[in-house]
The first five atom37 places (N, CA, C, CB, O) and aatype in JSON, in Angstrom:
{
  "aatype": [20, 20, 20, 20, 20, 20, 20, 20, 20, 20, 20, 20, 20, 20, 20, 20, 20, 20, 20, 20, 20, 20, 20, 20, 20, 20, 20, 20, 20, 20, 20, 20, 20, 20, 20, 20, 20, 20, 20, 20, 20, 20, 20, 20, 20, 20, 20, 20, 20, 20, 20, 20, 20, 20, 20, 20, 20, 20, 20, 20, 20, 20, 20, 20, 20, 20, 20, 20, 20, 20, 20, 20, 20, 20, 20, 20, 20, 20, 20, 20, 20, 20, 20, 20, 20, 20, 20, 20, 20, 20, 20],
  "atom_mask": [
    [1, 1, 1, 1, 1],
    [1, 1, 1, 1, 1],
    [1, 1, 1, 1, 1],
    [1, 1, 1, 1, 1],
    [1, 1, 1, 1, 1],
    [1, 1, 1, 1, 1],
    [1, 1, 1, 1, 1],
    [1, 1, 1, 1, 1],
    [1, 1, 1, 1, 1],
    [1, 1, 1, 1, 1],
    [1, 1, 1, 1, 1],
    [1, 1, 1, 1, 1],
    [1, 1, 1, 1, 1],
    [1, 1, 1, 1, 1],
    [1, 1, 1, 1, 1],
    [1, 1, 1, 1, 1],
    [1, 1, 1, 1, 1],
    [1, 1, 1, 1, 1],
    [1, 1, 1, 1, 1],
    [1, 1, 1, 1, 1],
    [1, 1, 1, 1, 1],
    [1, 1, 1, 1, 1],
    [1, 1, 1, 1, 1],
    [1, 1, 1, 1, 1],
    [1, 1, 1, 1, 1],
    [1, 1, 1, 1, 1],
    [1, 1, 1, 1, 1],
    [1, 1, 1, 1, 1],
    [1, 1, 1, 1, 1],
    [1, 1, 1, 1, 1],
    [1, 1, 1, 1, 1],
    [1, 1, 1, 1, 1],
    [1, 1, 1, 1, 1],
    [1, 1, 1, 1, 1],
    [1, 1, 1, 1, 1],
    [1, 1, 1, 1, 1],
    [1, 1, 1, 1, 1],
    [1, 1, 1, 1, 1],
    [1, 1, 1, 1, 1],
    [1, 1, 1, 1, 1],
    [1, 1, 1, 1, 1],
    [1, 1, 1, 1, 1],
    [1, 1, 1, 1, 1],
    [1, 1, 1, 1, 1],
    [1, 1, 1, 1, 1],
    [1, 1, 1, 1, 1],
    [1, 1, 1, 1, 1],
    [1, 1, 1, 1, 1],
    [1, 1, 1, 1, 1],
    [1, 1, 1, 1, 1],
    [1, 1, 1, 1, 1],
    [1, 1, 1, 1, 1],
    [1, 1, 1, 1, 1],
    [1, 1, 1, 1, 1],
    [1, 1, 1, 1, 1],
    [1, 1, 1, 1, 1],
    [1, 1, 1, 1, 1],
    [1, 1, 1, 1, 1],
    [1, 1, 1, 1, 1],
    [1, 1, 1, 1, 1],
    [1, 1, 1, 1, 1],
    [1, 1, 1, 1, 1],
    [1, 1, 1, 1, 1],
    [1, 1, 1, 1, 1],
    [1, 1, 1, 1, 1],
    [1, 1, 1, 1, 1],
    [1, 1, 1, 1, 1],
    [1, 1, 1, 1, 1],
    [1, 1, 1, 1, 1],
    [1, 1, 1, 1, 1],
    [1, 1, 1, 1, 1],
    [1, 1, 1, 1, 1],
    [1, 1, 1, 1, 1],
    [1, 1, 1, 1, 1],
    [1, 1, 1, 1, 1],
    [1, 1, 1, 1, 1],
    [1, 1, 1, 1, 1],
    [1, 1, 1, 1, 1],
    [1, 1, 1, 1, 1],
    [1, 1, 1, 1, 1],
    [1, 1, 1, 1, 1],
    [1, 1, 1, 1, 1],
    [1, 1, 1, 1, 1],
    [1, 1, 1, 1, 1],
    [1, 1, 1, 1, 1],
    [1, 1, 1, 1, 1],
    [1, 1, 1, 1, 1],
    [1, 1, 1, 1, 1],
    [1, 1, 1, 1, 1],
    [1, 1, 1, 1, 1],
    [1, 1, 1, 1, 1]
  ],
  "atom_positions": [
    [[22.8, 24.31, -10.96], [21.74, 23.64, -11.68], [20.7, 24.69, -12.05], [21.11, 22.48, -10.83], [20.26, 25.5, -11.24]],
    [[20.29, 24.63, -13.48], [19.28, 25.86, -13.92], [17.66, 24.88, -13.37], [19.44, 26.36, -16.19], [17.37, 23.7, -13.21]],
    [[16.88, 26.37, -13.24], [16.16, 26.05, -13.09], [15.13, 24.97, -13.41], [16.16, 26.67, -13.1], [14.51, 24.38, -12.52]],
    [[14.98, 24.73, -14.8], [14.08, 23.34, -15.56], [14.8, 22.7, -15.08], [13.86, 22.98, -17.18], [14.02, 21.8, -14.76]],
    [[16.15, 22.22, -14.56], [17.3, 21.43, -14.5], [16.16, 20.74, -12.67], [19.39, 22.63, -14.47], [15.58, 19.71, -12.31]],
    [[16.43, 22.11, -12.1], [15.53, 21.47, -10.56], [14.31, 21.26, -10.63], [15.46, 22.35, -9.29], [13.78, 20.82, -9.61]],
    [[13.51, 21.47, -11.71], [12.34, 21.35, -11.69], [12.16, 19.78, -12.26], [11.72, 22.52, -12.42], [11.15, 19.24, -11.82]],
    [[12.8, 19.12, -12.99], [12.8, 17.92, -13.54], [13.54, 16.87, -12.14], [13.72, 18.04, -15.12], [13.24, 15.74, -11.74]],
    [[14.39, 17.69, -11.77], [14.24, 17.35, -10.68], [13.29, 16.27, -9.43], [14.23, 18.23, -10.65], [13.07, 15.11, -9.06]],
    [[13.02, 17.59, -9.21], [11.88, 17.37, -8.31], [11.09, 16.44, -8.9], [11.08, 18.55, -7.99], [11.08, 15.26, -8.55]],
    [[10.59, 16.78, -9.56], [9.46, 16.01, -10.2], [9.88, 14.28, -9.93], [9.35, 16.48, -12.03], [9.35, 13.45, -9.19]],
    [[11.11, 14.16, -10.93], [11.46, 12.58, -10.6], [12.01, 11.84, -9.13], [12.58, 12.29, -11.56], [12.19, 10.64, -8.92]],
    [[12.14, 12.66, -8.47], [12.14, 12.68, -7.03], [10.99, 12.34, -6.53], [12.48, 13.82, -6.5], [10.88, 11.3, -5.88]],
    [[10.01, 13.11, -6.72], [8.73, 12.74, -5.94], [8.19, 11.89, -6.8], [7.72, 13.88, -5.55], [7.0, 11.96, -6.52]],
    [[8.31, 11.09, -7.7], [8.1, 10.34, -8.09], [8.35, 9.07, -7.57], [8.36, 10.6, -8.87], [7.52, 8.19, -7.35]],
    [[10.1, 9.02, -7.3], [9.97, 8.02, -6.59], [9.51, 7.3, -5.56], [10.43, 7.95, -6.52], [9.29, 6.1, -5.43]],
    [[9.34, 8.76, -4.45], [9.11, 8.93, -3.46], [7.65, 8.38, -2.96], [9.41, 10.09, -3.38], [7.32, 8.11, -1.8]],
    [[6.48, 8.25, -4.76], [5.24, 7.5, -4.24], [5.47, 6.25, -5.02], [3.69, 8.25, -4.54], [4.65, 5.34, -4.91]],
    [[6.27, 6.13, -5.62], [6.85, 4.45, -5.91], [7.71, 3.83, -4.91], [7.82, 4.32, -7.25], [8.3, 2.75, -4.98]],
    [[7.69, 4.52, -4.15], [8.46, 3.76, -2.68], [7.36, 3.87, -1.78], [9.98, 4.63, -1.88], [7.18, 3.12, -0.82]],
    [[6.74, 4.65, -2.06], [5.28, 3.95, -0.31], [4.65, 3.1, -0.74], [3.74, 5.01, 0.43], [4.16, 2.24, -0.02]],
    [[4.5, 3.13, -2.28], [3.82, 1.63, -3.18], [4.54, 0.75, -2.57], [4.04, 1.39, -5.0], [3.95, -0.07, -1.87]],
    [[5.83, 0.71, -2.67], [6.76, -0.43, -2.9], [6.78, -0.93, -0.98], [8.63, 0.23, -3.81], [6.71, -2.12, -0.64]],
    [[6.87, 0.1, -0.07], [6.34, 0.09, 1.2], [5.26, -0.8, 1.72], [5.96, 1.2, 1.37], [5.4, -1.72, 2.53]],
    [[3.9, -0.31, 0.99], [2.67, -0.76, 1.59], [2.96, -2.62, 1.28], [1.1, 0.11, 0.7], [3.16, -3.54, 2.07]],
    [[2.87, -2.61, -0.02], [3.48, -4.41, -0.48], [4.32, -4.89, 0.19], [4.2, -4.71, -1.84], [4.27, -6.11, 0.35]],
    [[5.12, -4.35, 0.66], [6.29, -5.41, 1.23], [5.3, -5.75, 2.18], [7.96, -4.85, 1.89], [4.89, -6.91, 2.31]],
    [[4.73, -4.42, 3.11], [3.97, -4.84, 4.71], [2.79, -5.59, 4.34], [3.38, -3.4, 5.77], [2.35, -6.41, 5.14]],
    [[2.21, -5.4, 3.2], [1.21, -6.61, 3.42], [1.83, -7.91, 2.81], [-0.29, -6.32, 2.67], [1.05, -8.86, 2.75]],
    [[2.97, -8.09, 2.39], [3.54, -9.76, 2.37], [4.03, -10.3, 3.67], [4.85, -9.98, 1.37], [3.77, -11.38, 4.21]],
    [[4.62, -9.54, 3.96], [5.07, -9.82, 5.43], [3.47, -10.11, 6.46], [6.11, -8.17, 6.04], [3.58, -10.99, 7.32]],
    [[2.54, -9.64, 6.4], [1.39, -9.68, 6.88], [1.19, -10.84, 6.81], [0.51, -8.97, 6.41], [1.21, -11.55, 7.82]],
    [[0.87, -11.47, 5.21], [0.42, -12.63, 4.63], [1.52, -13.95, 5.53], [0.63, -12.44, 2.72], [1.24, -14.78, 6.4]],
    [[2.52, -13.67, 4.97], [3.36, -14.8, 5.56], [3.42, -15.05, 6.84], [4.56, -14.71, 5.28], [3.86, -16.09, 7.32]],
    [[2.95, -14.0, 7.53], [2.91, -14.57, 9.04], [1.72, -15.0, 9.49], [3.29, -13.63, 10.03], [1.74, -15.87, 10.37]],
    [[0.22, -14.41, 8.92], [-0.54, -15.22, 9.07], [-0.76, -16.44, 8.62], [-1.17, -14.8, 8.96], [-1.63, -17.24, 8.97]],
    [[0.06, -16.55, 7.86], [0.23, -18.13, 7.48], [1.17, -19.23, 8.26], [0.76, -18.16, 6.1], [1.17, -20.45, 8.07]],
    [[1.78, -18.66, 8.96], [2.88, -18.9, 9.97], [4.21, -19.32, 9.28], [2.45, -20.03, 11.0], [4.87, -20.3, 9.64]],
    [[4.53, -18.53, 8.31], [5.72, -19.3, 7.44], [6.91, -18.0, 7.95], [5.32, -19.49, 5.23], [6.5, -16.98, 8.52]],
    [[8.07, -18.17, 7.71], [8.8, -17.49, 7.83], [8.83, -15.93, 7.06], [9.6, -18.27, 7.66], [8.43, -15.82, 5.9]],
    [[9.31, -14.81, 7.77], [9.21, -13.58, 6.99], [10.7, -12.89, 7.23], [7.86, -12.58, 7.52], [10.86, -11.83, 6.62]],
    [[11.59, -13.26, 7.86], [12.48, -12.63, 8.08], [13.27, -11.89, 6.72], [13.15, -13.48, 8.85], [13.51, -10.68, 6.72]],
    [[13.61, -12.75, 5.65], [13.72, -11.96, 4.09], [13.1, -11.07, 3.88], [13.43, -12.56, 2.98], [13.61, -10.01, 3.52]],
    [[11.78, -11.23, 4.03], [10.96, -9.79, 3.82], [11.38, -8.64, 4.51], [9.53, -9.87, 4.22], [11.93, -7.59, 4.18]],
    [[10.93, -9.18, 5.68], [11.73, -7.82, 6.66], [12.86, -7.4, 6.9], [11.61, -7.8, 7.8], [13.05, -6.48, 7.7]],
    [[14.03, -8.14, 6.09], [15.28, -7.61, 5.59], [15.14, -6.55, 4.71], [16.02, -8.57, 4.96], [15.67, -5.45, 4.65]],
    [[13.94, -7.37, 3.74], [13.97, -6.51, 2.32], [13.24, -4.96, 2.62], [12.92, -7.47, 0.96], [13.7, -4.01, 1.97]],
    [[12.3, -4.73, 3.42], [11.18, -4.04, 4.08], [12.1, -2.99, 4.63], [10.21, -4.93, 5.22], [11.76, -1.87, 4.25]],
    [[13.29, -2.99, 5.51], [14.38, -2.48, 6.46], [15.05, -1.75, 4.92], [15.48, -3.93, 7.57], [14.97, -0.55, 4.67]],
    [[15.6, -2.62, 4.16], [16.33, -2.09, 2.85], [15.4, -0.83, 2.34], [16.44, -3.4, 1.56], [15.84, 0.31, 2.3]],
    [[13.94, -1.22, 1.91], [13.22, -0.19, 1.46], [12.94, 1.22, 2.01], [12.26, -0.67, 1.32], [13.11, 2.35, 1.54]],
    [[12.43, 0.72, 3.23], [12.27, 2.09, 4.45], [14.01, 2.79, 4.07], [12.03, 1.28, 6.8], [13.72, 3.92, 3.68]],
    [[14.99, 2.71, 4.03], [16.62, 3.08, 3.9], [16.54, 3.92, 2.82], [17.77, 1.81, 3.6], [16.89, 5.09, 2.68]],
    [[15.88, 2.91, 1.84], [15.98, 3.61, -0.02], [14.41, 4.64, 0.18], [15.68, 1.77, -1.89], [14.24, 5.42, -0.77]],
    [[13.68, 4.68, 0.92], [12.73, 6.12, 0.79], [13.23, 6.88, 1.77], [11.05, 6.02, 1.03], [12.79, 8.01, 1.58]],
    [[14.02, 6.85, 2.87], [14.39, 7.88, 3.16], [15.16, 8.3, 2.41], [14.71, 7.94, 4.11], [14.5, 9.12, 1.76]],
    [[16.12, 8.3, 2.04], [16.9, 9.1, 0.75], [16.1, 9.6, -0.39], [17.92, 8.16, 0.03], [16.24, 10.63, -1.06]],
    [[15.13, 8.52, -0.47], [14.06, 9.5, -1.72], [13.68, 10.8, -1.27], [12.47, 8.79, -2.08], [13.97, 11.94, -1.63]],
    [[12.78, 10.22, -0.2], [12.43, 11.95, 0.83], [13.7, 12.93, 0.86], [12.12, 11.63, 2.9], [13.58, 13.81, 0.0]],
    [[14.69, 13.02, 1.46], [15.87, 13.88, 1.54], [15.84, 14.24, 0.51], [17.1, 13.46, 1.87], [15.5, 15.4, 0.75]],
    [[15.99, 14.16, -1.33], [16.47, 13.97, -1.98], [15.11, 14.7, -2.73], [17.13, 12.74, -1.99], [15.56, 15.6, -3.43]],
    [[13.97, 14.67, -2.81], [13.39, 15.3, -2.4], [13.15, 16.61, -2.05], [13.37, 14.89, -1.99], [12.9, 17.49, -2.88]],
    [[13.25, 16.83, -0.51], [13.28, 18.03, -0.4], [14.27, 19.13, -0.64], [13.0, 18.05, 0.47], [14.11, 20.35, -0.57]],
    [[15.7, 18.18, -1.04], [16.9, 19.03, -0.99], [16.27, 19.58, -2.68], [18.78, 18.05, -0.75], [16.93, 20.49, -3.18]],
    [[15.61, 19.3, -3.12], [15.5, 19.84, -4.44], [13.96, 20.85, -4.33], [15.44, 18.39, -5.67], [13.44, 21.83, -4.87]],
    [[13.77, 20.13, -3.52], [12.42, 21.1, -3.4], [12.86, 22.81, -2.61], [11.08, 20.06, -2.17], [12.6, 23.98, -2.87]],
    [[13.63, 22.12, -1.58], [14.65, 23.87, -1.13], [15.04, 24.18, -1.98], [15.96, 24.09, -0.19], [14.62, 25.28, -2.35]],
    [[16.01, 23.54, -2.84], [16.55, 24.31, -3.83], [15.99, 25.29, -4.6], [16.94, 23.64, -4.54], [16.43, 26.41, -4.84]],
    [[14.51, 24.54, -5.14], [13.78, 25.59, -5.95], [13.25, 26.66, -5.42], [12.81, 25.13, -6.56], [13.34, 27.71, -6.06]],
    [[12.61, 26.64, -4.19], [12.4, 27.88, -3.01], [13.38, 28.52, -2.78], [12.03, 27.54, -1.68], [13.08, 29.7, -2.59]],
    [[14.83, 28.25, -2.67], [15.75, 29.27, -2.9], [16.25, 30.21, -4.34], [16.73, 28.64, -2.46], [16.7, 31.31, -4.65]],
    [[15.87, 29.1, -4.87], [15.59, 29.84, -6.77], [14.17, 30.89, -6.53], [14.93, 28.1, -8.41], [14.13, 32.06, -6.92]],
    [[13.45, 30.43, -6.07], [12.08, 31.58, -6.45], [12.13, 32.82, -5.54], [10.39, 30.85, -6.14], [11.66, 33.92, -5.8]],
    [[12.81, 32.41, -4.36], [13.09, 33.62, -3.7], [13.86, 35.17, -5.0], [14.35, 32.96, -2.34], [13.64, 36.37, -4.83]],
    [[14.49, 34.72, -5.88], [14.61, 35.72, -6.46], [14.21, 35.17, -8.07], [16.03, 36.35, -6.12], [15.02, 35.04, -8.99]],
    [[12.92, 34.92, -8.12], [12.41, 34.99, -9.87], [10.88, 34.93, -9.5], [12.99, 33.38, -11.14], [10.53, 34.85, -8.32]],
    [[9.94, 34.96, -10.59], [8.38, 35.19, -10.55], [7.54, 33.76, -9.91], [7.82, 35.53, -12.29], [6.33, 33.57, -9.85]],
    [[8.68, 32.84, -9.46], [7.82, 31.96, -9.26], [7.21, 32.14, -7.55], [8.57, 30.58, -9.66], [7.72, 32.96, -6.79]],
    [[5.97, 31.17, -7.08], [5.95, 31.64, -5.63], [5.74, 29.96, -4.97], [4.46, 32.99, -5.22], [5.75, 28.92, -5.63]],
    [[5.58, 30.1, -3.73], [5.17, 28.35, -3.35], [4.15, 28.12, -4.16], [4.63, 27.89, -1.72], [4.15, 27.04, -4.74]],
    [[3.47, 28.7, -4.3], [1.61, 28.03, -5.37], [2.86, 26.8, -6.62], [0.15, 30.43, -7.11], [2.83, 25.57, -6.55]],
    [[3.45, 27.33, -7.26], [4.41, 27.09, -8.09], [4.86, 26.09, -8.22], [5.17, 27.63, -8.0], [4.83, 25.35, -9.21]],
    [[5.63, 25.86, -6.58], [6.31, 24.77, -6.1], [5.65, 23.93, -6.02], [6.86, 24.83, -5.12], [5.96, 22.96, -6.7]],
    [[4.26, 23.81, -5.06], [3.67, 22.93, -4.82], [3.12, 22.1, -5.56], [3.14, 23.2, -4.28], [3.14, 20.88, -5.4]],
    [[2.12, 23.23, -7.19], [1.81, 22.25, -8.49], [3.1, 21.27, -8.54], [1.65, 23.21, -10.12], [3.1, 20.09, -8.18]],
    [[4.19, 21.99, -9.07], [5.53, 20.83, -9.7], [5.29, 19.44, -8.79], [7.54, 21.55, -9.31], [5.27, 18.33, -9.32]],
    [[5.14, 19.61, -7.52], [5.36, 18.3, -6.72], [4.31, 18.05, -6.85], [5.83, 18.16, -5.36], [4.45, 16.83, -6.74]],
    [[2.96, 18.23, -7.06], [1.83, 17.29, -6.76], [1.83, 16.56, -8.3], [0.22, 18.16, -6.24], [1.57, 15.37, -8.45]],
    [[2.11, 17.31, -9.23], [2.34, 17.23, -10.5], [3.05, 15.63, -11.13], [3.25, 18.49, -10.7], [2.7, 14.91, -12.06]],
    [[4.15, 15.52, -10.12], [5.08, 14.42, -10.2], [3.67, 13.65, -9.39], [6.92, 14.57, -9.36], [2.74, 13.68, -10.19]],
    [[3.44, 13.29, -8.67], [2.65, 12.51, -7.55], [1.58, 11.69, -8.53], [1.81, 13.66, -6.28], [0.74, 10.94, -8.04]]
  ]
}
């Protein structure tokens, strides 16, 4: 994979990666809601279990691209300063 190739990468990676703590925080405050209401939540916290599953793979997925590019800059002009814009960049 060329470089722009991991850098687009990343980017849509960590992208997901804060559309899944979004998608995180909501589930936990429905699940919140429904139990202070005393109604059932167990769906949620099926769905909640599913999500936590699908951001860990975001994370992995993630960093396997984020190494990747640190193993790319190890030999070209880029340095971590580099790396780190791209990912906050996506964020």
């Amino acid at each position: 994979m060329d470089r722009h190739a991991l850098e687009f990468s990343l980017r849509a990676a960590s992208a997901r990666v804060a559309l899944g703590a979004q998608a995180l925080l909501k589930q936990r405050q429905h699940i919140r809601e429904l139990e202070r209401y005393g109604l059932d939540s167990g769906t949620a916290k099926a769905l909640l279990r599913q999500y936590e599953q699908s951001q860990a793979m975001n994370l992995f997925d993630r960093d396997c691209f984020r190494q990747a590019l640190e193993h790319e800059a190890d030999s070209s002009e880029y340095d971590a300063f580099d790396l780190y814009y791209l990912d906050r960049k996506a964020a």
